[in-house]
ZADO-1210 file (C-alpha; in nm, 4 decimals, padded with zeros to 6 digits):
<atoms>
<atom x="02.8499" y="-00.2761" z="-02.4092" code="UNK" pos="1"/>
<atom x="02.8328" y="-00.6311" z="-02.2235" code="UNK" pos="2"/>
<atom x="03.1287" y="-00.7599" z="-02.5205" code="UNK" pos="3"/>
<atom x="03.3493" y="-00.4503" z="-02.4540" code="UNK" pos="4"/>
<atom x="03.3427" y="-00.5141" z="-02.0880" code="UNK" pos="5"/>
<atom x="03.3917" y="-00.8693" z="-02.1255" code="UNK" pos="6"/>
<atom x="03.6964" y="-00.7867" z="-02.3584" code="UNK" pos="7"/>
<atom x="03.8269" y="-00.5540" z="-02.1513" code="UNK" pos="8"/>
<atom x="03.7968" y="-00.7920" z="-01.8227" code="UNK" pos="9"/>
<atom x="03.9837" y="-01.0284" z="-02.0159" code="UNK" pos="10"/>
<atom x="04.2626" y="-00.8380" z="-02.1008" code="UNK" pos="11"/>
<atom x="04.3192" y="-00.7297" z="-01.7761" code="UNK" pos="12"/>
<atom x="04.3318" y="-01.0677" z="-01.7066" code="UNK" pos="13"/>
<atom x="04.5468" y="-01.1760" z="-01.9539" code="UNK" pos="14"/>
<atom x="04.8075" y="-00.8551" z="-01.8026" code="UNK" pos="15"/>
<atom x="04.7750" y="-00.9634" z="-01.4242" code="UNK" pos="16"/>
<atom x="04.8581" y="-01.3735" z="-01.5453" code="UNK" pos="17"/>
<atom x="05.1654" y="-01.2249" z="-01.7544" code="UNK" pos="18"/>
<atom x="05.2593" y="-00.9457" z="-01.4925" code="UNK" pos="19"/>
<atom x="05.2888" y="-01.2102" z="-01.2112" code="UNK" pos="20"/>
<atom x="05.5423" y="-01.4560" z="-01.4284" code="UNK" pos="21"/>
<atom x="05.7727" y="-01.1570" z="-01.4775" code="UNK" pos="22"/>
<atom x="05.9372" y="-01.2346" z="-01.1643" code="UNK" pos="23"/>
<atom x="06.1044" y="-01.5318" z="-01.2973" code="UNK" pos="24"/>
<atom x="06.0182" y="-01.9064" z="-01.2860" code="UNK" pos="25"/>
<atom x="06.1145" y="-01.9070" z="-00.9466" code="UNK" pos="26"/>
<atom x="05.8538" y="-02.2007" z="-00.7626" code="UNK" pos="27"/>
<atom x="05.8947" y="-02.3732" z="-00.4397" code="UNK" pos="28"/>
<atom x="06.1133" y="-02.6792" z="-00.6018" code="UNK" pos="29"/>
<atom x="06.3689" y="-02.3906" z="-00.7261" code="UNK" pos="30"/>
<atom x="06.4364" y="-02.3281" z="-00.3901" code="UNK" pos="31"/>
<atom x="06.3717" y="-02.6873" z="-00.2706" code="UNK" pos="32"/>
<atom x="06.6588" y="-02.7884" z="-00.5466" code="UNK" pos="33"/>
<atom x="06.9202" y="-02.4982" z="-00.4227" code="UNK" pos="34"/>
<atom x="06.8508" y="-02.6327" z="-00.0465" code="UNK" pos="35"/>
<atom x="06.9028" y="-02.9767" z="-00.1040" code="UNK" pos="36"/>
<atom x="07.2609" y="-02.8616" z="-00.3896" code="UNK" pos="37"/>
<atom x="07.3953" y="-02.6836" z="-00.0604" code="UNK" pos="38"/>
<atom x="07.2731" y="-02.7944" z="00.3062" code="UNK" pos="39"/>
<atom x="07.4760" y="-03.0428" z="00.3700" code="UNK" pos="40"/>
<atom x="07.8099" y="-02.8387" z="00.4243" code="UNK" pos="41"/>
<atom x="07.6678" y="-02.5948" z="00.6308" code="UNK" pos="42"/>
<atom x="07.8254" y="-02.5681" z="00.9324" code="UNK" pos="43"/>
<atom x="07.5391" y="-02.4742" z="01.2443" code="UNK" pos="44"/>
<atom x="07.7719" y="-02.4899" z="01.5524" code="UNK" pos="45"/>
<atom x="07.7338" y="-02.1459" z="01.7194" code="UNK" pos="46"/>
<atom x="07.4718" y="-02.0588" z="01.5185" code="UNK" pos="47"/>
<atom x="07.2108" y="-01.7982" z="01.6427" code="UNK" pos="48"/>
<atom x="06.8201" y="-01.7446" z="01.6644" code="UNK" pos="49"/>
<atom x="06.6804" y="-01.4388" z="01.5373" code="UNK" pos="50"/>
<atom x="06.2870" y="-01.3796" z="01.5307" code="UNK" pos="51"/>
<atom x="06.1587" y="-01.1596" z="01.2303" code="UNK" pos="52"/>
<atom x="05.9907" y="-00.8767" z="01.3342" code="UNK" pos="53"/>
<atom x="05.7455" y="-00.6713" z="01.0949" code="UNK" pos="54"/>
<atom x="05.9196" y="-00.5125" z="00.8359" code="UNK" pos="55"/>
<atom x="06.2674" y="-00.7264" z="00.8484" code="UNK" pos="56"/>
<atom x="06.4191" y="-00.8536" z="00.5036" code="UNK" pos="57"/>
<atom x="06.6387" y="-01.1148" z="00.5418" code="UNK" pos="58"/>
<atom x="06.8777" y="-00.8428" z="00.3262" code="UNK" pos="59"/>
<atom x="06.8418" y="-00.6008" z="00.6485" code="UNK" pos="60"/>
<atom x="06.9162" y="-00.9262" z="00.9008" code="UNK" pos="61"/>
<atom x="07.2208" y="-01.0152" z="00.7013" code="UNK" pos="62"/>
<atom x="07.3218" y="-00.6938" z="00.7423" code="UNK" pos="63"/>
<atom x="07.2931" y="-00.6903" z="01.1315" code="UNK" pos="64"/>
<atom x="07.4703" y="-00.9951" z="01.0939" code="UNK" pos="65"/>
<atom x="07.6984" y="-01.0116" z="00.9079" code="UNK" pos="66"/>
<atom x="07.6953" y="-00.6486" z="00.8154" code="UNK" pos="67"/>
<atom x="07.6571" y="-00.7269" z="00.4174" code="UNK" pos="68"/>
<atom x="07.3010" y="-00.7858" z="00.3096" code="UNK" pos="69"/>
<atom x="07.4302" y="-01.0057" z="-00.0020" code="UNK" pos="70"/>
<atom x="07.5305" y="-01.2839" z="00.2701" code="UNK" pos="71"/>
<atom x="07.1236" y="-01.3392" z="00.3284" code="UNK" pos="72"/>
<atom x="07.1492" y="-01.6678" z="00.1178" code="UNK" pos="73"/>
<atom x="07.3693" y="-01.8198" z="00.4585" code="UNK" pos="74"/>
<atom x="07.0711" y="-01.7411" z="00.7047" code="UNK" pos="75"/>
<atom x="06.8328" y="-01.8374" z="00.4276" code="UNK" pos="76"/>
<atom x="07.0005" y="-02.2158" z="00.4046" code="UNK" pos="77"/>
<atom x="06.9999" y="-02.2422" z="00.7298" code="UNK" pos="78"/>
<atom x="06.6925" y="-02.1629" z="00.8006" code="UNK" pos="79"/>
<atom x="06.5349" y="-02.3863" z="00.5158" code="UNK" pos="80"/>
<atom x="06.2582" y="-02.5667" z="00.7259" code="UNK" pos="81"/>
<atom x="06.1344" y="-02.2126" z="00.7952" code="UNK" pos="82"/>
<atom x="06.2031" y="-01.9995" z="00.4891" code="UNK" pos="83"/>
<atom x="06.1275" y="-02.1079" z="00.1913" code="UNK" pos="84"/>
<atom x="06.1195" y="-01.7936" z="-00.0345" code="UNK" pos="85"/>
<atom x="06.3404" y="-01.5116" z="00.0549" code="UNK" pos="86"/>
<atom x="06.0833" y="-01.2655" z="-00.0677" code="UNK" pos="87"/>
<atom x="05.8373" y="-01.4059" z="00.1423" code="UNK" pos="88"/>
<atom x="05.9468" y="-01.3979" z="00.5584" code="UNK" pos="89"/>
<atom x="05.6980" y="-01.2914" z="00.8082" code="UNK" pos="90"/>
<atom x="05.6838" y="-01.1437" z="01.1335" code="UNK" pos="91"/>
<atom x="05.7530" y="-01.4443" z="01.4326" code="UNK" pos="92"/>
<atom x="05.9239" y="-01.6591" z="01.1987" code="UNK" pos="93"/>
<atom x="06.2709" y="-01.8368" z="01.4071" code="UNK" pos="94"/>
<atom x="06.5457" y="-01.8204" z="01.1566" code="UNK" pos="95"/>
<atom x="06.8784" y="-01.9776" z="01.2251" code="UNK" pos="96"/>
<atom x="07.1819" y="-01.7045" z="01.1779" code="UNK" pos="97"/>
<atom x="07.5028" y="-01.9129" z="01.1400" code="UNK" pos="98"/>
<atom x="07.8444" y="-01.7956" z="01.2031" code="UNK" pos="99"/>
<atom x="07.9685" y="-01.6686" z="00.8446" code="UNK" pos="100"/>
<atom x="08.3276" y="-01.6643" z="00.9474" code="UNK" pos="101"/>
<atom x="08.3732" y="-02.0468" z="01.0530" code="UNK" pos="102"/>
<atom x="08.1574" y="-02.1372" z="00.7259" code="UNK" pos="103"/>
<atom x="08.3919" y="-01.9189" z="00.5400" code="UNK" pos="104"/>
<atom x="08.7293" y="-02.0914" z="00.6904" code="UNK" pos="105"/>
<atom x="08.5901" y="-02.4355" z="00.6471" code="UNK" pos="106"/>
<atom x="08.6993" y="-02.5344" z="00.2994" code="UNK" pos="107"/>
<atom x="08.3513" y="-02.7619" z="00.2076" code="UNK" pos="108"/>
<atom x="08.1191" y="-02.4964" z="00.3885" code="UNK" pos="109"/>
<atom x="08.3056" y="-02.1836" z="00.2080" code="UNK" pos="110"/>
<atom x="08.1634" y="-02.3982" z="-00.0877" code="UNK" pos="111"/>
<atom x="07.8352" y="-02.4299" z="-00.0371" code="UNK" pos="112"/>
<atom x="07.7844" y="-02.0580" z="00.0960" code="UNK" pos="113"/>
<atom x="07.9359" y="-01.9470" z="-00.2526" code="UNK" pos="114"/>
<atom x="07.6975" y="-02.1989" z="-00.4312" code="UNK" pos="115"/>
<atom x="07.3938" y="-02.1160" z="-00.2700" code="UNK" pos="116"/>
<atom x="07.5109" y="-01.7570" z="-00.3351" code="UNK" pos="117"/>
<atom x="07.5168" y="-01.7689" z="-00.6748" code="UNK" pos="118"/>
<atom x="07.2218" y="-01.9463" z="-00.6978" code="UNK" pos="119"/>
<atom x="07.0335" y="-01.6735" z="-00.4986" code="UNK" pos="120"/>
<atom x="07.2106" y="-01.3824" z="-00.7534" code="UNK" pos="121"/>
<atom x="07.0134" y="-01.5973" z="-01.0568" code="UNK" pos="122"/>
<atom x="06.7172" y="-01.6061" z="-00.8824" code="UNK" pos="123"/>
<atom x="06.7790" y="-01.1596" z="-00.8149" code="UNK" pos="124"/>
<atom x="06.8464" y="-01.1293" z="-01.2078" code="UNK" pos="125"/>
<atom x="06.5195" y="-01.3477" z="-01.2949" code="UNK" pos="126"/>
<atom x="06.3115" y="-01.1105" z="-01.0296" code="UNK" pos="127"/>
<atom x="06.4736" y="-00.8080" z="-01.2260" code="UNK" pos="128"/>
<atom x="06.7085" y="-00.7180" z="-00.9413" code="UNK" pos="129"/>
<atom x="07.0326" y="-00.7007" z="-01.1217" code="UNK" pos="130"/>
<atom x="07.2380" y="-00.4634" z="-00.9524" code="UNK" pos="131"/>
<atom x="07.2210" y="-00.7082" z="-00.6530" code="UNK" pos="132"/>
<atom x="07.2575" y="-01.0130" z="-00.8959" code="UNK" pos="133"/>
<atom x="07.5631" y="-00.8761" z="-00.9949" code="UNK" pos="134"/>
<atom x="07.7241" y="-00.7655" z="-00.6699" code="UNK" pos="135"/>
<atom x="07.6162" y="-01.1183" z="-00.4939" code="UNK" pos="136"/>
<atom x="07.8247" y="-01.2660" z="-00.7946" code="UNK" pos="137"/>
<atom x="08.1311" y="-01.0670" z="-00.7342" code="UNK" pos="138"/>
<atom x="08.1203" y="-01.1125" z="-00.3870" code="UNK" pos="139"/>
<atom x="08.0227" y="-01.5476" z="-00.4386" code="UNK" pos="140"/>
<atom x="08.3362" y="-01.5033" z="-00.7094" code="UNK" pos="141"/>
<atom x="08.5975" y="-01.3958" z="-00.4044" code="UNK" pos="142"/>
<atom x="08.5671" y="-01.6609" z="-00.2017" code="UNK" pos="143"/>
</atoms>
């Protein structure tokens, strides 16, 4: 009885170690990497503070934003010494909103925001979000 526990313990185990890497070999450096590809361009003047309240994705502040969720890459650069994982904001958190439009009309920021854009879609297809993947491509592609 003890062996058939044991065995069954371990494959558990063995599920939960295999069931957490499905999301992608996203780690902190991934981000770290995408931060330091596209920071430098972005373009902070007029830029706004937004607390995160319980419940907020930084999908739903885009939206309030900029009033498309697939932009959340922009507030996520921006706010890069506070967010390191998109998946992973919490409640109290500062985040810096910057104005989308004068990235957009800046040649070298309209640049990075489609970069870091298409970065972020990789990182929704390796997290098995395609839909979103794809439409943050599209979107990064028309700029």
């Amino acid at each position: 009885m003890k062996k058939v526990l044991f065995l069954v313990v371990l494959i558990a185990c063995t599920l939960l170690v295999f069931s957490c890497r499905t999301t992608g070999d996203v780690t902190d450096d991934t981000f770290r990497r995408i931060y330091a590809r596209h920071a430098g361009n972005l373009i902070l003047d007029g830029a706004q503070n937004y607390t995160v309240r319980s419940g907020d994705t930084l999908f739903q502040i885009a939206v309030s934003f900029y009033q498309d969720g697939l932009y959340y890459p922009v507030i996520m650069l921006a706010s890069r010494d506070t967010v390191l994982d998109p998946d992973q904001i919490a409640p109290g958190m500062v985040l810096t909103v910057p104005d989308l439009q004068v990235n957009l009309d800046n040649p070298r920021s309209r640049v990075s925001v489609r970069g870091v854009m298409l970065d972020c879609a990789d990182i929704e297809e390796s997290r098995g979000r395609r839909d979103t993947a794809q439409r943050m491509r599209t979107l990064a592609n028309s700029l």
